[in-house]
C-alpha positions in Angstrom: -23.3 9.3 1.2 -26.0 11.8 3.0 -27.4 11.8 6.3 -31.0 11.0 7.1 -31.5 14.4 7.8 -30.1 15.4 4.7 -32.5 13.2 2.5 -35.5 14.0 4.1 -35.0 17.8 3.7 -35.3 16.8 -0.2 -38.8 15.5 0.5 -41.9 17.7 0.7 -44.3 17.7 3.5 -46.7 15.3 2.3 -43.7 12.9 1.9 -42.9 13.4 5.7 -46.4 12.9 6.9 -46.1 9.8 5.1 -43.2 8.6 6.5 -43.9 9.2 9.9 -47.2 7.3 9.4 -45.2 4.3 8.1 -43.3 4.7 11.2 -45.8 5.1 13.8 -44.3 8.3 15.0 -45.8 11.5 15.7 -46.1 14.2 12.7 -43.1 16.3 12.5 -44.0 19.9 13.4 -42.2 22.8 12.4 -40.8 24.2 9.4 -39.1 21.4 7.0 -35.4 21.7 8.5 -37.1 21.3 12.2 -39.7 18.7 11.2 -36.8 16.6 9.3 -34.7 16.9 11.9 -37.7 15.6 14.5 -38.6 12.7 12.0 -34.8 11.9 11.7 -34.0 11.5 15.7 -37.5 8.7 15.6 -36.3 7.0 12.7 -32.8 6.1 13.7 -33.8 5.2 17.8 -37.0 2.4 15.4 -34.4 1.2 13.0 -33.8 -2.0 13.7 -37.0 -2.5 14.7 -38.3 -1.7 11.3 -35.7 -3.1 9.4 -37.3 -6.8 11.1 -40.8 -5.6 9.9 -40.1 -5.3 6.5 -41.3 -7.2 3.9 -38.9 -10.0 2.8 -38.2 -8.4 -0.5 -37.8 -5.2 0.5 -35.0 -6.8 3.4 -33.8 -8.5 0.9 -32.4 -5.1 -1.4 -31.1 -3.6 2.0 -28.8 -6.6 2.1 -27.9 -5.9 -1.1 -27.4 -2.8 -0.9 -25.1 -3.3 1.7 -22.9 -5.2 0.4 -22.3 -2.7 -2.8 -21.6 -0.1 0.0 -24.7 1.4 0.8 -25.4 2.6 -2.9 -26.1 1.5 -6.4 -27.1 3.1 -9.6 -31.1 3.7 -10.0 -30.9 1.8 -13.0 -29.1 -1.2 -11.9 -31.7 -1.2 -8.9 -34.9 -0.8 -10.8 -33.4 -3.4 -13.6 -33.3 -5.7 -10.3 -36.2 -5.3 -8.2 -38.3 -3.3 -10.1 -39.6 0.3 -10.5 -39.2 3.4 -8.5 -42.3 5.4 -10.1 -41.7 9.2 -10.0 -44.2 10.9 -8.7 -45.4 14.6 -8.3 -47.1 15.4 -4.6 -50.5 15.4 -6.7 -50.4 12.0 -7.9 -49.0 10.8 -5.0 -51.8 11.7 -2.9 -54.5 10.2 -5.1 -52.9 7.0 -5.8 -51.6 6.3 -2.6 -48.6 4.3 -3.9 -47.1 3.2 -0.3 -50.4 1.2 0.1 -49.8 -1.0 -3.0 -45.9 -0.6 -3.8 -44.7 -1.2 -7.2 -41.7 -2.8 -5.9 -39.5 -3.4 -2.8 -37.6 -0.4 -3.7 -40.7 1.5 -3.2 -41.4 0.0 0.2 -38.3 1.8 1.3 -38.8 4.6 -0.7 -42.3 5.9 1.4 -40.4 4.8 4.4 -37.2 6.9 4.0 -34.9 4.2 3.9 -34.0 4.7 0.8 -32.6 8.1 -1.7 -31.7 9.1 -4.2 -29.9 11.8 -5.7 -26.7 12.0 -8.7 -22.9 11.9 -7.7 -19.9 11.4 -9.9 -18.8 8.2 -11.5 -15.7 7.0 -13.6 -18.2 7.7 -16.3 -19.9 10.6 -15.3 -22.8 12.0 -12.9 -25.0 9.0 -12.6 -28.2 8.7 -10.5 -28.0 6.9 -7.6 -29.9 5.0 -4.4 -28.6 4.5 -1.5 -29.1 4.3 2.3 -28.5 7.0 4.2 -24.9 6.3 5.9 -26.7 6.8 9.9 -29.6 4.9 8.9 -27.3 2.3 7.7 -24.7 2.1 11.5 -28.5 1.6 13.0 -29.5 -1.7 10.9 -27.6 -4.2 12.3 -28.9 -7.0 10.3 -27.8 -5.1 7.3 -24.0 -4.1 7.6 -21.5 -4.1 4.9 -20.4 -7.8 4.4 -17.0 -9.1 3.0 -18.1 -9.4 -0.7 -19.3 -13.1 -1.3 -17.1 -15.2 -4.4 -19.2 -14.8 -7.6 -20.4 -17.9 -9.0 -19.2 -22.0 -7.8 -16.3 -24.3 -7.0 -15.7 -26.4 -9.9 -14.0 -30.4 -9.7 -10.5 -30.6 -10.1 -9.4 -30.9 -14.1 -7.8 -33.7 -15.7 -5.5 -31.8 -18.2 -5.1 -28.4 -16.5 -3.4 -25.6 -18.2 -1.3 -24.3 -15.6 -0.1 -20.4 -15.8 3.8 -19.7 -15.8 6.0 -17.5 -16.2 6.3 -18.1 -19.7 5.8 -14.9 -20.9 8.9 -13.3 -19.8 10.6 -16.0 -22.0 9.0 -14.7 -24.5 9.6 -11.5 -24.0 13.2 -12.1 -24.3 12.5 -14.2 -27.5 11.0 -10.7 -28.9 13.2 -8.6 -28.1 15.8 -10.8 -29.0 14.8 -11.2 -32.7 13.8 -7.7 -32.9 17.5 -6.9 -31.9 18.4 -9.7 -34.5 16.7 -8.2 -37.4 17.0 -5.4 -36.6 13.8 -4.4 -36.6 11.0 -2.1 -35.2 7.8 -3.4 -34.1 6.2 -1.5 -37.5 8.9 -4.1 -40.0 7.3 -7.7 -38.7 5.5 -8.6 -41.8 3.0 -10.8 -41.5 6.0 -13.5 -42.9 7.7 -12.3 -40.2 5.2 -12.5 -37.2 4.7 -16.3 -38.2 8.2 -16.8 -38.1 8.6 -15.7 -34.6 5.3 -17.4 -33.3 7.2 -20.4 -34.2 8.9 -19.8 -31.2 6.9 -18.4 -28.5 5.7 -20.5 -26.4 2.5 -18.8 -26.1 2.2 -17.9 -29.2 -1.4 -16.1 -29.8 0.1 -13.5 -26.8 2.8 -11.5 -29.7 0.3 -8.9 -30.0 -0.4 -8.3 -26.1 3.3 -8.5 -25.7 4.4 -6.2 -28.7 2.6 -3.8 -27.3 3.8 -3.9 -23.8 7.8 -4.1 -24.5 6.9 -0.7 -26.7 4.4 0.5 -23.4 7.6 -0.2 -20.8 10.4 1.3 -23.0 12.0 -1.2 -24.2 11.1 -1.5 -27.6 10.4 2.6 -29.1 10.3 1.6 -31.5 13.6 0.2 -32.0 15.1 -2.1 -29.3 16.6 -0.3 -26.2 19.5 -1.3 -25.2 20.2 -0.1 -21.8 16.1 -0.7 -21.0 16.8 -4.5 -22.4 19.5 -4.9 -20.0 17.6 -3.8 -17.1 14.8 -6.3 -18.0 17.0 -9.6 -18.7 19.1 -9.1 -15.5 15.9 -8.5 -13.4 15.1 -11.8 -11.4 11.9 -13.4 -13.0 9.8 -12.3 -10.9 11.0 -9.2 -11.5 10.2 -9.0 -15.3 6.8 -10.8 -14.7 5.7 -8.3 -12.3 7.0 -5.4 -14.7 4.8 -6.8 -17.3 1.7 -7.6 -15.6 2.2 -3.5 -13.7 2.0 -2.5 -17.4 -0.8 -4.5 -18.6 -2.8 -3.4 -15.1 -1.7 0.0 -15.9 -2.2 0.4 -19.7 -4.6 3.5 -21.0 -3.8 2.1 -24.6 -4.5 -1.3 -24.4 -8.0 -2.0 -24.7 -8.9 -5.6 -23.7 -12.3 -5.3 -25.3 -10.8 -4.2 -28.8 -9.6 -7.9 -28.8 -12.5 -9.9 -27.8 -13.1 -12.1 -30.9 -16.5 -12.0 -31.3 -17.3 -8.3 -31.4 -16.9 -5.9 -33.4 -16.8 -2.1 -32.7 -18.2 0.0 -36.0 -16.8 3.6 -35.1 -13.2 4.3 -35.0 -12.6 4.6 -31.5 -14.4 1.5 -28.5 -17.1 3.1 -25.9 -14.8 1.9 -22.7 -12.5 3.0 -20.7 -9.6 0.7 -20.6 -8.3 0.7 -17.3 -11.6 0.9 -15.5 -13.3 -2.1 -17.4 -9.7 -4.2 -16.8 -10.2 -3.1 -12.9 -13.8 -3.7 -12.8 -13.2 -7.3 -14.1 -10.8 -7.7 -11.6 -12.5 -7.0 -8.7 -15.4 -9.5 -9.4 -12.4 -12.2 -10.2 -10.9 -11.3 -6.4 -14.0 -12.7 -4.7 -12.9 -16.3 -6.2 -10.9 -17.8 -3.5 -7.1 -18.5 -4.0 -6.3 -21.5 -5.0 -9.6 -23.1 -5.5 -10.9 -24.2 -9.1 -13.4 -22.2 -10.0 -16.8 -22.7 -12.9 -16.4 -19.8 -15.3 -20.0 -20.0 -16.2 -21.2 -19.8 -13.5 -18.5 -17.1 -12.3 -20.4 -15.1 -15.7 -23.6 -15.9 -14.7 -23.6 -14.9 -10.9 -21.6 -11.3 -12.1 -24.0 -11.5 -14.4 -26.8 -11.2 -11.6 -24.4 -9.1 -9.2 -22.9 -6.9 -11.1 -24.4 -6.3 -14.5 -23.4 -2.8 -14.8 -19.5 -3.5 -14.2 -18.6 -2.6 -17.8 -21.6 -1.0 -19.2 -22.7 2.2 -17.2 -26.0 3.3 -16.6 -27.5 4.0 -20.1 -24.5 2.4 -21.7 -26.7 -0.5 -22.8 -28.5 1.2 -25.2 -25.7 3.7 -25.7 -23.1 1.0 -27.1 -23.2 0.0 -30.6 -21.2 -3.3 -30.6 -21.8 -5.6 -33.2 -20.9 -9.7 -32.8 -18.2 -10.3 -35.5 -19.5 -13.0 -36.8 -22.4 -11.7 -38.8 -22.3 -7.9 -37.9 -25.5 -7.9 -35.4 -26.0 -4.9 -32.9 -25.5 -6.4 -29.3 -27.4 -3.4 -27.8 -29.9 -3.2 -24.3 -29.4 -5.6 -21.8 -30.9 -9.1 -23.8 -27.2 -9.3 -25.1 -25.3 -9.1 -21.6 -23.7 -12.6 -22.2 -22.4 -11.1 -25.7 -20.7 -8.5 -24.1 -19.3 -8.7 -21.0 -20.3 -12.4 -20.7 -17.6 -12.3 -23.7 -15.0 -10.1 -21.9 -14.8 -11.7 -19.0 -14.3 -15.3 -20.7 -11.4 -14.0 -22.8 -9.7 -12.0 -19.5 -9.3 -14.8 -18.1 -8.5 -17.1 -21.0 -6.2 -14.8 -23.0 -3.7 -11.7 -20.9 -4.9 -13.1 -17.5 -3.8 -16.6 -18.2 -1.1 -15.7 -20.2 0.7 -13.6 -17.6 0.7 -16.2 -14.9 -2.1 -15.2 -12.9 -4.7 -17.6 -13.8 -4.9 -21.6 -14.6 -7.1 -23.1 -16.9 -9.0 -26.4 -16.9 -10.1 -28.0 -20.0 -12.8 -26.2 -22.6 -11.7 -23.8 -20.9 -14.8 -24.8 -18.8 -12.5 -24.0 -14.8 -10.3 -21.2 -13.7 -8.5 -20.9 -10.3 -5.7 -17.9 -9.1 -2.1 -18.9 -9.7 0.2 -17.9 -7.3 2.0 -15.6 -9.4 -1.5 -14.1 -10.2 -1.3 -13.3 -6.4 0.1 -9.2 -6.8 -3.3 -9.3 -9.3 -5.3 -10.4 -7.2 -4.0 -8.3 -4.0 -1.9 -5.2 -4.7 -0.1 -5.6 -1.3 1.3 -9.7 -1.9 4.5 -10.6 -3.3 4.7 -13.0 -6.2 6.8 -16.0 -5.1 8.2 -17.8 -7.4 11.4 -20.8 -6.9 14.1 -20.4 -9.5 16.1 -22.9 -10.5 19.0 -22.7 -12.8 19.4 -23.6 -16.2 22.5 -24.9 -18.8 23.4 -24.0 -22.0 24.8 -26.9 -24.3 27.5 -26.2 -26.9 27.8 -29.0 -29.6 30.8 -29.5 -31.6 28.4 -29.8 -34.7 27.7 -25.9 -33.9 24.0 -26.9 -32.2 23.5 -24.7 -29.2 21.1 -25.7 -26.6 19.8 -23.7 -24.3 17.1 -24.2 -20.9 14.3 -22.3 -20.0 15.5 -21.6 -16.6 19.1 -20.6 -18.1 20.4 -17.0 -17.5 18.3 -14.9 -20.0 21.3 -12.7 -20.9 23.3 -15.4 -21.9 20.0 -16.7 -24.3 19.2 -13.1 -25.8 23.4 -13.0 -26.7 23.0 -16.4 -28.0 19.7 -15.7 -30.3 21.2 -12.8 -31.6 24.8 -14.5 -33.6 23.1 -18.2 -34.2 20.4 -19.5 -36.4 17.3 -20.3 -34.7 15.7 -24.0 -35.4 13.5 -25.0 -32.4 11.4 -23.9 -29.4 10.6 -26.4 -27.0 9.0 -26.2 -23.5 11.8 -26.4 -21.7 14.6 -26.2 -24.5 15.5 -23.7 -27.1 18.0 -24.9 -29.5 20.4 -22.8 -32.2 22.9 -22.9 -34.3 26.6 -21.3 -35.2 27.3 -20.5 -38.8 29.0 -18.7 -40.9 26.0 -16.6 -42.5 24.6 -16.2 -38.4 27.8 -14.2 -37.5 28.1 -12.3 -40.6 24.7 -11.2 -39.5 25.9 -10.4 -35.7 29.0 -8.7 -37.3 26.1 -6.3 -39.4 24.8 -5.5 -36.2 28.3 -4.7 -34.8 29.3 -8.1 -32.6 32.7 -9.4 -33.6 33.9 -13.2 -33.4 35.9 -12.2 -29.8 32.3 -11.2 -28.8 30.9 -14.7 -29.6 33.6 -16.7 -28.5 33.0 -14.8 -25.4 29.5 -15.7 -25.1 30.2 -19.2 -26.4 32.6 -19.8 -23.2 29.9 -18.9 -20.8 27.0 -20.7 -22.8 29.8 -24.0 -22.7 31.1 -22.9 -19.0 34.6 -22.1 -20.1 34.8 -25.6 -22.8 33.7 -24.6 -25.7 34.5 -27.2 -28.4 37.9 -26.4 -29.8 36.6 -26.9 -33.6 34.4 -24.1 -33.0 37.0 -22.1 -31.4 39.6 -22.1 -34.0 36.6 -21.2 -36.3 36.1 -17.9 -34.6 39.6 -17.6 -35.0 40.3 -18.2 -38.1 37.3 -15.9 -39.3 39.0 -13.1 -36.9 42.2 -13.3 -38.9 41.1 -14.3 -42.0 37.1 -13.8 -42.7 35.4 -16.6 -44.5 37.7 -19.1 -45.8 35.3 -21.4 -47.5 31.9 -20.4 -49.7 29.0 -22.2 -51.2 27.2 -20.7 -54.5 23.8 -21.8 -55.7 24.7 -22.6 -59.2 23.0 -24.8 -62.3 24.6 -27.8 -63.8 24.3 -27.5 -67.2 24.5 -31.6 -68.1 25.1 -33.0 -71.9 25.6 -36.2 -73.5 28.4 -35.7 -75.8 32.2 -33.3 -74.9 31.4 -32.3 -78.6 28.2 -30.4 -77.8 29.9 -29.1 -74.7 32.8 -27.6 -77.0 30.7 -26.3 -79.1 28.5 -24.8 -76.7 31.4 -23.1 -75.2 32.8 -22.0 -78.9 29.6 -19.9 -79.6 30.5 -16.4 -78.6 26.7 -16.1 -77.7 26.8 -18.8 -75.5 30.0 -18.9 -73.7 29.1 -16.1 -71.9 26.8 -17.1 -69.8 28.8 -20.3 -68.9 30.9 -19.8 -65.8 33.1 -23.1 -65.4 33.5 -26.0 -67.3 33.2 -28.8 -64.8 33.9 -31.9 -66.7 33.8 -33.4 -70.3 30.3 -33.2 -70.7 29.3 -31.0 -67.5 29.4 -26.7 -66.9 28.4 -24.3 -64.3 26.1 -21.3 -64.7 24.3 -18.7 -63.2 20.6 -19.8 -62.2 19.0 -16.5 -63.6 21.4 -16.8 -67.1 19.3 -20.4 -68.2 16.9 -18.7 -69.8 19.3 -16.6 -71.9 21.3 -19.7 -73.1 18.4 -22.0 -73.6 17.4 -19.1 -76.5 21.1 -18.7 -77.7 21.4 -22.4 -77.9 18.1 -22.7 -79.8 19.7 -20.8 -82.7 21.9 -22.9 -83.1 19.9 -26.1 -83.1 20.5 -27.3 -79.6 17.4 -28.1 -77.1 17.9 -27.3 -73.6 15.6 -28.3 -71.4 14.6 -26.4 -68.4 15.9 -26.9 -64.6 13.8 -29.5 -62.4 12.7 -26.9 -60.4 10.5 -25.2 -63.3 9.6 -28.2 -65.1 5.7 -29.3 -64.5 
């Protein structure tokens, strides 16, 4: 920010005579450099004593200012304390506007302790007010503060939804039925996507999560092997601190893309990613650690605060957002709760929560800072986080069990040669079969693989049934086969014989399996229902298509 000096070289002579009025000081003599200079040296040696003569309101947006660092946009100022009239010298001097201010901000305006002029912002050049940075060391009353929490402590939850480090189980979940498949991000099918959300145990985070196994490497847009690795054998806290850097980091993950309720008509969203996800977060780092929180009225005080945290200057007339449910523009300021109100709630409901850093109470109506939100919250703490160890279960029946807290190598291996039949919160549980490993084997695992895996998963006692399975498959491949056939069922061995006799018929029986009972094809029914009809035989049609 600019000196005193500096400002009041931007201000004609009038203004200065003004000002030194305001002051009680003597007119500044000289040309504008000197008399600025002059006016500057009084003001600074009378500012604390003016700052305690002010008008209450006008004290009131020096606080405030202070605590936003000295400065502000014009536009967030004037939305909050009302106007700052431009003025030529000519209509200054007639109306005398420092006799009846419009507005605290012109208070300080005619007294110089407040200017403006544009700087850069992460949006662009933006017009803003601000105290000069001397004036501001001589007002005591009004130095930079610690930034107070935004919004109220909230009662303690019955049913809280506690963050955990959930999401890096399923991350390996993903990338463990992506490997499976195999496929790429771009082959789940919707079929597909349910399937796996089956198993997640958060399961509306896929999307988020997708996307940031492709954004860290691991998934591009195949599975990676070498990258996989690296992430499984990390410690936990590891992997959550991987994927909550590349959420915090992400250019192409917009968080306001997948608020809900809006809606964004043009191809591309007005925001900048990462500055709107860093702007939230540094109104959610005033809420104390630890504490439960209200998140409406966290919303409505950064409402009040912070208005402009998402929305630049001019960005509320700018944006053309529409609410999703009925296509309505959410433009000017009248639809602040719509917008960021909105963005705020789902940070903290949806990626927030889901990557450990925030716990919910019910509605969600609360929020408080987990500790492994703690990195989140401040970039120079450590996540701690206890790990216990977890066991694998190897049934004889082929049922594989698996913990939460087991080695997530061993479960990725596992997922990736069994069936997979549950997801509990603290269990996963698979199975061993024949069609599983003829899967692996597709993908290049032999049986000496999974009996390898099996060991570890069992701690070195597998079931010996299973064993000389592997074994036998090894030497011999698959010794035993079911086949979806249709039993083709009569009344009389006659009929049956002379079913089989008709050269038109026979054909599409495969084996006779009785005196009055054959196999057939299930696609070859309809063929022999019409060869049989020729000769005078109804057949009726299989259970399955009756009605």
């Amino acid at each position: 920010m600019r000196t005193l000096v500096q400002t009041l070289q931007d201000r004609d002579r009038g203004h200065l005579r003004i000002i030194a009025n305001l002051w009680g000081v003597e007119q500044p003599a000289g040309p504008t450099p000197t008399a600025s200079k002059l006016l500057s040296e009084a003001m600074l040696e009378q500012a604390a004593h003016m700052a305690e003569t002010l008008p209450e309101e006008a004290r009131q947006v020096l606080h405030f200012l202070a605590r936003h660092e000295g400065r502000l946009p014009v536009e967030e100022l004037e939305l909050r304390f009302g106007p700052l009239r431009e003025m030529g010298p000519g209509r200054r001097d007639r109306e005398s506007p420092w006799k009846s201010p419009a507005s605290p901000l012109e208070v300080l305006w005619y007294r110089g302790l407040l200017a403006r002029a544009f700087a850069d912002s992460p949006s662009g050049p933006q017009e803003y007010g601000f105290i000069p940075r001397d004036l501001a060391e001589r007002l005591p009353s009004v130095s930079p503060v610690t930034p107070t929490p935004l919004g109220r402590p909230a009662g303690e939850p019955r049913q809280p939804a506690l963050a955990d480090s959930s999401v890096v189980d399923d991350a390996t979940t993903i990338l463990a039925a992506l490997r499976r498949g195999p496929w790429s991000v771009s082959d789940l099918t919707a079929k597909r996507r349910e399937w796996l959300r089956g198993f997640l145990l958060q399961p509306d985070s896929l999307d988020l999560l997708l996307f940031l196994l492709q954004e860290a490497g691991l998934v591009v847009p195949k599975p990676q092997p070498d990258p996989i690795r690296e992430f499984l054998e990390a410690s936990r806290v590891a992997a959550l601190t991987q994927l909550q850097q590349t959420w915090l980091g992400s250019m192409n993950w917009n968080d306001l893309a997948h608020v809900q309720t809006l809606r964004n008509p043009g191809p591309e969203w007005p925001n900048d990613s990462i500055l709107s996800r860093r702007a939230a977060l540094e109104l959610l780092r005033t809420v104390p650690a630890g504490r439960w929180w209200s998140m409406s009225e966290f919303i409505a005080a950064a409402h009040i605060e912070h208005p402009h945290f998402l929305r630049p200057p001019g960005g509320f007339e700018a944006w053309y957002l529409q609410r999703a449910q009925d296509g309505a523009f959410l433009q000017g300021f009248a639809h602040w709760q719509a917008v960021e109100g909105e963005f705020l709630r789902h940070l903290i409901t949806a990626p927030l929560h889901w990557l450990g850093a925030l716990d919910l109470g019910a509605g969600p109506s609360q929020f408080r800072w987990s500790p492994l939100g703690s990195q989140l919250r401040d970039p120079e703490a450590q996540i701690e986080l206890t790990e216990t160890a977890g066991r694998a279960t190897v049934r004889p029946d082929g049922r594989i069990q698996v913990a939460r807290a087991a080695d997530r190598s061993l479960r990725y291996q596992i997922a990736r040669f069994c069936e997979w039949e549950a997801a509990a919160r603290g269990t996963y549980t698979y199975r061993f079969t024949a069609e599983s490993l003829r899967r692996a084997e597709d993908q290049g695992l032999t049986p000496a693989h999974a009996q390898r895996v099996l060991q570890e998963a069992a701690g070195g006692k597998a079931p010996p049934g299973i064993l000389r399975a592997l074994e036998r498959w090894a030497r011999d491949g698959m010794q035993a086969q079911l086949h979806a056939r249709l039993i083709l069922q009569v009344r009389e061995p006659q009929l049956l014989d002379q079913l089989m006799g008709s050269g038109s018929i026979s054909r599409y029986i495969k084996d006779r399996l009785g005196p009055t009972s054959a196999s057939l094809e299930p696609g070859d029914w309809p063929a022999l229902r019409d060869a049989a009809l020729r000769l005078g035989v109804l057949i009726g049609e299989p259970e399955e298509h009756s009605t």
